[in-house]
N, C-alpha and C positions, 0 to 999 in steps of 0.2 A: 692408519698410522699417524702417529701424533710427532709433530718435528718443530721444535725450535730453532730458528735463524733469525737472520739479518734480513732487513727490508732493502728492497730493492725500488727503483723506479715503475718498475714495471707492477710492483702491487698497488699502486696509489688507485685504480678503479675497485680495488677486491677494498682495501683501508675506505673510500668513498662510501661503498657500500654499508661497511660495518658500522663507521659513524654514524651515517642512517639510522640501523636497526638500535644502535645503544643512545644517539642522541633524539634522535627524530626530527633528523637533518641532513642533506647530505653539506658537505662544508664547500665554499667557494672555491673555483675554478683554479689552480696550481695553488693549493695550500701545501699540499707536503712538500713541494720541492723550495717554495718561498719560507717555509718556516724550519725544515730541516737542511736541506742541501747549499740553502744561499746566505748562511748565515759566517759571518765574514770572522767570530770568532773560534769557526773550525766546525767538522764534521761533527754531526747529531751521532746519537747512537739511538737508531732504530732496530728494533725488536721484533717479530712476529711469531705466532702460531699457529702453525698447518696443523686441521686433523681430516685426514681424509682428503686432502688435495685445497680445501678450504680455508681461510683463514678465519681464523673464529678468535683470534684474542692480538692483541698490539700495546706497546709500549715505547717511549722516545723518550732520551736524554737531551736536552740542547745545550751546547755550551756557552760558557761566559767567564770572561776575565774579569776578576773582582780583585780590587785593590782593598787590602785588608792588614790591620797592623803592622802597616810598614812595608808590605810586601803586596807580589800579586800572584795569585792562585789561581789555577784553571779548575772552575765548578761546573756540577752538570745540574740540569731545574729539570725535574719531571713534568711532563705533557702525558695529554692523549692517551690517558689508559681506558682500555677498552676492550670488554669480553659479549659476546653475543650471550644475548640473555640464556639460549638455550645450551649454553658452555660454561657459565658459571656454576660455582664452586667445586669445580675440579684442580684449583692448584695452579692455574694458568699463572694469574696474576702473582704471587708468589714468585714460581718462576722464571717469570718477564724482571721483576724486580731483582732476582738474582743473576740472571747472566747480564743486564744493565749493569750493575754494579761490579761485577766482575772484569767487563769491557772499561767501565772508566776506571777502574785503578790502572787497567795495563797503558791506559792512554797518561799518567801523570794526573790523574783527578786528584783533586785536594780534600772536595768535600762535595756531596749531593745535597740538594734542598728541594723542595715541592709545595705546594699549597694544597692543604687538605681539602677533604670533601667524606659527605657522610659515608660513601662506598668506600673511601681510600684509608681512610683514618687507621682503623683497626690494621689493616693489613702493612703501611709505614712503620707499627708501633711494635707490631711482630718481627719483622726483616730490621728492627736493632734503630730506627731513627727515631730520633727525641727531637720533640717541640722545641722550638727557642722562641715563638713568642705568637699571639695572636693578633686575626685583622679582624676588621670591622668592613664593611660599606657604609659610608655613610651620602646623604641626600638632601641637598638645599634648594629649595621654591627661590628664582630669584623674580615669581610675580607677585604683584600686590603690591600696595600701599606702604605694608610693614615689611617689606625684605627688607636683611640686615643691610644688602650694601646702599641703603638709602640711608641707612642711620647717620646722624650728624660726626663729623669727624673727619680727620684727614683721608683723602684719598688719592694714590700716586696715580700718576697718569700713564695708559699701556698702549702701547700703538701695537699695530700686526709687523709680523717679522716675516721678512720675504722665504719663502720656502725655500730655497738653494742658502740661506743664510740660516735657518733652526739651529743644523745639527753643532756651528760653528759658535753659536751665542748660548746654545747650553752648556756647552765642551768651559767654553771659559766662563761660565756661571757657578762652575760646578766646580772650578780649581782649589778655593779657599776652603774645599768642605772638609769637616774633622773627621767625621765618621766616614765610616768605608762604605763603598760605592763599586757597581759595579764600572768596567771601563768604557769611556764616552771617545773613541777616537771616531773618527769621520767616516771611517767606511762602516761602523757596526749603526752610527746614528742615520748611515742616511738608508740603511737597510730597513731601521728598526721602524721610521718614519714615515715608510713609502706610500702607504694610504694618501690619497688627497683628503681625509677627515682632520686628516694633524693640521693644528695652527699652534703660531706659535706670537707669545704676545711676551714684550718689552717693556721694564719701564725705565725711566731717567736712569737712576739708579743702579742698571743694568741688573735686576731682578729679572727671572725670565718664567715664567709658563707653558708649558707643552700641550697643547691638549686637543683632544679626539673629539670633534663635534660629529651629532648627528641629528640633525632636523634642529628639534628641540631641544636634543638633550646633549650634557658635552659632559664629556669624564677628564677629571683632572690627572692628564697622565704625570704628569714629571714637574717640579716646584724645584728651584735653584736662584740663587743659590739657600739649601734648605735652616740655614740659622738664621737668615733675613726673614724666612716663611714664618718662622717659628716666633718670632718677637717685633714684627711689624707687621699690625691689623691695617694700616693702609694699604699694602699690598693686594689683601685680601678684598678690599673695598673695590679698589681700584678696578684688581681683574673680572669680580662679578660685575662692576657696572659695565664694562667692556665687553663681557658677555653676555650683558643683558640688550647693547646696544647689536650686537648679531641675531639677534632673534633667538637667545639660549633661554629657556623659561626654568629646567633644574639642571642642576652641576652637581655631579656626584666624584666622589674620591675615597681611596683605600685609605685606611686609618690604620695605624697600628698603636695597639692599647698600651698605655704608658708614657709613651712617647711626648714629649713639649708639643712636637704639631698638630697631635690629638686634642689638646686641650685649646689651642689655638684656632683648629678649624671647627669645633663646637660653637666657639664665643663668635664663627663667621655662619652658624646659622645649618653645619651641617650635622644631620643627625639620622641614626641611625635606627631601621625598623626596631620595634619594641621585643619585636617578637623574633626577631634574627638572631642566629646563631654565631658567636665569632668562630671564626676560618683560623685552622692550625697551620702554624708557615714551620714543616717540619726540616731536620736537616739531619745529614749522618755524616761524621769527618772521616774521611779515608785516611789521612796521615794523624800519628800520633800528637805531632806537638801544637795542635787544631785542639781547642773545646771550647766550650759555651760561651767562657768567657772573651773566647778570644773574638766572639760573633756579635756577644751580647749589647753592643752600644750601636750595631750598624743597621739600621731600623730602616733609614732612608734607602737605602739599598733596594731593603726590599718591598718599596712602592717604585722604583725605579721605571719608568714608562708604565705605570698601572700594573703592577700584580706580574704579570706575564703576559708572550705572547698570544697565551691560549684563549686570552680575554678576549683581545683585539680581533681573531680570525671567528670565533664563534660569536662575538657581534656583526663581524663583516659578511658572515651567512645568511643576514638576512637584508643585506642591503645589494640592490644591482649594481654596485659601481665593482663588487668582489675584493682584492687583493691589491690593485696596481690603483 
């Protein structure tokens, strides 16, 4: 018998297991209940499918208040889809997409969005969501002689921001922003932040950086405030020398194409595999008087803490320190 429901706490060993089989990993220690249940801008909408007493397919909504044209809107971002290989293309994933979406209109949802993927793509594109714009990764060496942040030229000075002080210096980094953002109050930043990977660096200026170290490598989760990013290259200078002075050799960050900070974080040296593919950042409005346009300038949004959390906990898979 084949059964569509709601997940429960009680599946996250059977959800462990299927990650496994679909990623080729099992995910860190209280991931579903950290990334669904503890999230401070309300209840996830998790999904499953039983066939046979088994679950063999899964889907999650998580929510987020995003301040948008004036207003603020409760969105839901797709996670974690996942069909045991020997369960695909029977229609699971289809749907999972349809009773998700059905669940967040009854909650007040505004609009869904997702980050694509070659699995995902086609099947977003069928279930009625449209593109509104594409990402990149892009990737900068800050070793060597020639890395940019040695280039001659101004450079603002960054100190470390104490961790019980980040989610406080982002929150008011982020007030003067034009474009729409999702909401930075204090209980979703200090959820969002809880890794001890997160640092968080300052300058005079009160520019602020978020970012996810690990060993060597550090991804630029969150830049504020983003029109300082966008037309001061000594920011830029600044914060790779100060990650160079932590032992960070490359710094990687989501781009989204078009965008002033695209063209910004180029000229600071980050660049993107030749051969990569840009990522489709899909979305669907639930309510009528939502379209493209009314999305179409909020770019920063959606690099907001890097991409998603899906980033953050399937990097954290492979590090001992887990979740906390």
């Amino acid at each position: 018998m084949v059964l569509l429901r709601s997940a429960h706490a009680t599946d996250d060993p059977a959800r462990d297991e299927l990650h496994l089989r679909c990623f080729g990993f099992a995910p860190p220690a209280g991931m579903w209940s950290w990334k669904y249940r503890e999230n401070p801008h309300g209840a996830s909408i998790e999904h499953v499918i039983e066939d046979g007493g088994a679950i063999v397919a899964a889907f999650a909504l998580q929510p987020r208040r995003v301040t948008c044209a004036g207003r603020t809107w409760l969105a839901f971002q797709a996670a974690d889809a996942m069909t045991a290989p020997a369960a695909q293309r029977r229609g699971h994933y289809a749907r999972l997409l349809a009773s998700a979406e059905t669940e967040a209109r009854s909650r007040g949802g505004a609009f869904l969005c997702a980050f694509g993927g070659a699995r995902s793509n086609d099947s977003f594109a069928r279930a009625g969501w449209r593109e509104l714009r594409r990402t990149r990764s892009a990737r900068a060496s800050l070793r060597g002689p020639r890395a940019w942040w040695r280039a001659r030229g101004a450079r603002a000075e960054f100190a470390l921001v104490a961790k019980e002080r980040l989610g406080a210096a982002l929150a008011a980094a982020s007030r003067d922003r034009e474009q729409g953002a999702g909401e930075r109050d204090a209980a979703w930043l200090a959820w969002r932040t809880r890794s001890a990977r997160y640092r968080g660096f300052a300058s005079a200026s009160g520019a602020v950086a978020c970012v996810e170290i690990l060993g060597a490598r550090a991804v630029l989760a969150d830049l504020a405030p983003g029109a300082a990013w966008q037309r001061e290259p000594e920011l830029w200078r600044g914060l790779l020398a100060a990650l160079r002075s932590s032992g960070v050799e490359h710094a990687e960050l989501t781009l989204v194409e078009g965008e002033p900070l695209a063209a910004r974080a180029a000229g600071a040296g980050f660049r993107g595999a030749r051969r990569a593919t840009a990522r489709p950042f899909w979305w669907k409005p639930l309510r009528e008087e939502l379209t493209a346009s009314t999305l179409a300038g909020r770019e920063l949004w959606i690099r907001d803490l890097d991409r998603d959390a899906e980033g953050l906990l399937l990097r954290a898979a492979a590090a001992p320190e887990g979740v906390a």
